[in-house]
C-alpha angles and dihedrals in degrees: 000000000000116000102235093179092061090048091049092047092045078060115100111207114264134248127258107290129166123291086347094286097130124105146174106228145190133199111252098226114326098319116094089205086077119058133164111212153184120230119213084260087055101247127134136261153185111219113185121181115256102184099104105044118122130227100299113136102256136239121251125176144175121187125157100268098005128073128181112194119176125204092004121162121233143159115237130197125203129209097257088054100258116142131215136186118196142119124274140170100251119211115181147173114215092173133104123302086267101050084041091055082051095050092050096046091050091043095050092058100048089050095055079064101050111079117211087252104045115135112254090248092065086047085058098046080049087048098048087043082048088044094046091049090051091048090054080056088092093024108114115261108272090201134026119257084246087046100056085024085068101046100051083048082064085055111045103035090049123105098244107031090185100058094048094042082053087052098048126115115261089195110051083210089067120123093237126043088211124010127170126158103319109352143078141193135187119178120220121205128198126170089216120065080228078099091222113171142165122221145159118265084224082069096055098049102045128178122299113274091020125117121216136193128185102206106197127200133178111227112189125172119269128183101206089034136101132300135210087246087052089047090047089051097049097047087055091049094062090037094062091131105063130045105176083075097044084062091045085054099047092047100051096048096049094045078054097043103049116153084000097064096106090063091060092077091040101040114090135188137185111269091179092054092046088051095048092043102035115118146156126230121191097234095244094064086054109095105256134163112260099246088231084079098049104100120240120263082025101127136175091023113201127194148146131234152173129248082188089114104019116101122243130223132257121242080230090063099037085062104055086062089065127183115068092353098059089049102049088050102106124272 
């Protein structure tokens, strides 16, 4: 994936153009319709050449730090000094440094899936999932930082990062965390190694012919660990291959993080901890309520419990299992 934040920084600030619609631009990758670019305020932008749409109505959109303006005409300067006027579809950031890292790294990976030559229509459908992302942006968090935390450890630290990203829940209020054929994972967080967790009995009964594991990791606060925006990195890193789930990856964990998406670059927590305490219980050996005992018209049963005195799996037997399972055993 291009690094959009190293091409916007190699960028010097314009000079003074007409109704700040000049930009110094870049090519992203070998094609000149997609630019990345830097406005005369400094902020960033995606201009993508709009001479040769056709008729379709087009998207225009003003958010607070977000604006969306179709068939727009602007003056662009390379870094060689060469100057350019056209019309492009301008997408740009006018918000802090932080908001302005965020908008390069989302748009970076909706780009990796927007060929030179895609239809207006399928850059529209790229700008409204972009402007519903941004929108999240002030929604409340659906899940805790140890909670997702958690979730993208599994990922990184398994053995086959591909296989579990592709598992993994696009709706954080899922019953599974990761869920592919017959198995199922869901992974538990506590900040004491007392293993203490809290579940749906749902999760602990799962359907007939399905396997389920609870892994469990404690994720304590660490001022010198590891924080969501590292994991997400990483992950990326091993998943070079394939965009579409970096996407996948980006969007899930911004839809998670909402209003709490700053903290996922300052919060740390302990990698080598989670390394040394994570471990995987088939769900029958968690202590569960027998659903005998579960009165009837009871429904959405809650409760915590403790893996203090409940045996763990080997690696050995996890992998026999296969599947899911065997790749998201650790490296």
């Amino acid at each position: 994936m291009t690094n959009l934040q190293d091409l916007f920084h190699s960028l010097a600030q314009p000079g003074t153009g007409t109704a700040n619609t000049r930009f110094a631009v870049v090519p992203i990758g070998d094609d000149l319709r997609h630019l990345i670019g830097k406005d005369q305020g400094g902020f960033p932008a995606i201009l993508i050449d709009a001479s040769h749409d056709g008729g379709t109505t087009p998207l225009r959109v003003e958010l607070e730090n977000l604006s969306v303006q179709p068939d727009l005409r602007c003056e662009v300067v390379f870094p060689d000094g060469q100057h350019r006027v056209g019309r492009y579809t301008l997408i740009r950031c006018s918000g802090d440094e932080e908001l302005q890292g965020l908008f390069l790294r989302l748009v970076g990976a909706f780009l990796e899936q927007l060929s030179p030559s895609s239809e207006r229509a399928e850059l529209a459908r790229v700008v409204l999932k972009l402007v519903d992302l941004f929108r999240v942006l002030g929604a409340p968090p659906r899940k805790s930082l140890q909670g997702l935390w958690a979730e993208l450890f599994l990922i990184a630290n398994s053995r086959k990062p591909i296989a579990v990203l592709e598992a993994w829940h696009a709706d954080p209020d899922e019953l599974y965390d990761f869920r592919q054929d017959h198995h199922c994972i869901d992974v538990k967080s506590s900040s004491q190694r007392t293993r203490m967790h809290a579940a749906r009995l749902d999760q602990l009964y799962p359907p007939a012919g399905t396997i389920g594991v609870i892994v469990s990791v404690v994720a304590e606060r660490a001022g010198g660990g590891v924080t969501i925006e590292n994991l997400v990195d990483q992950v990326i890193e091993r998943c070079a291959t394939r965009g579409d789930l970096q996407l996948k990856l980006r969007t899930i964990v911004t839809e998670t993080l909402g209003a709490d998406w700053r903290l996922a670059a300052r919060t740390r927590f302990d990698w080598d901890q989670a390394v040394q305490t994570c471990a995987m219980y088939r769900v029958e050996d968690v202590p569960r309520i027998p659903l005998t005992e579960i009165p009837a018209g009871i429904t959405h049963v809650r409760f915590d419990f403790t893996l203090a005195e409940a045996t763990s799996q080997e690696p050995t037997a996890i992998a026999l299992l296969g599947g899911l399972l065997e790749a998201a055993l650790p490296d």
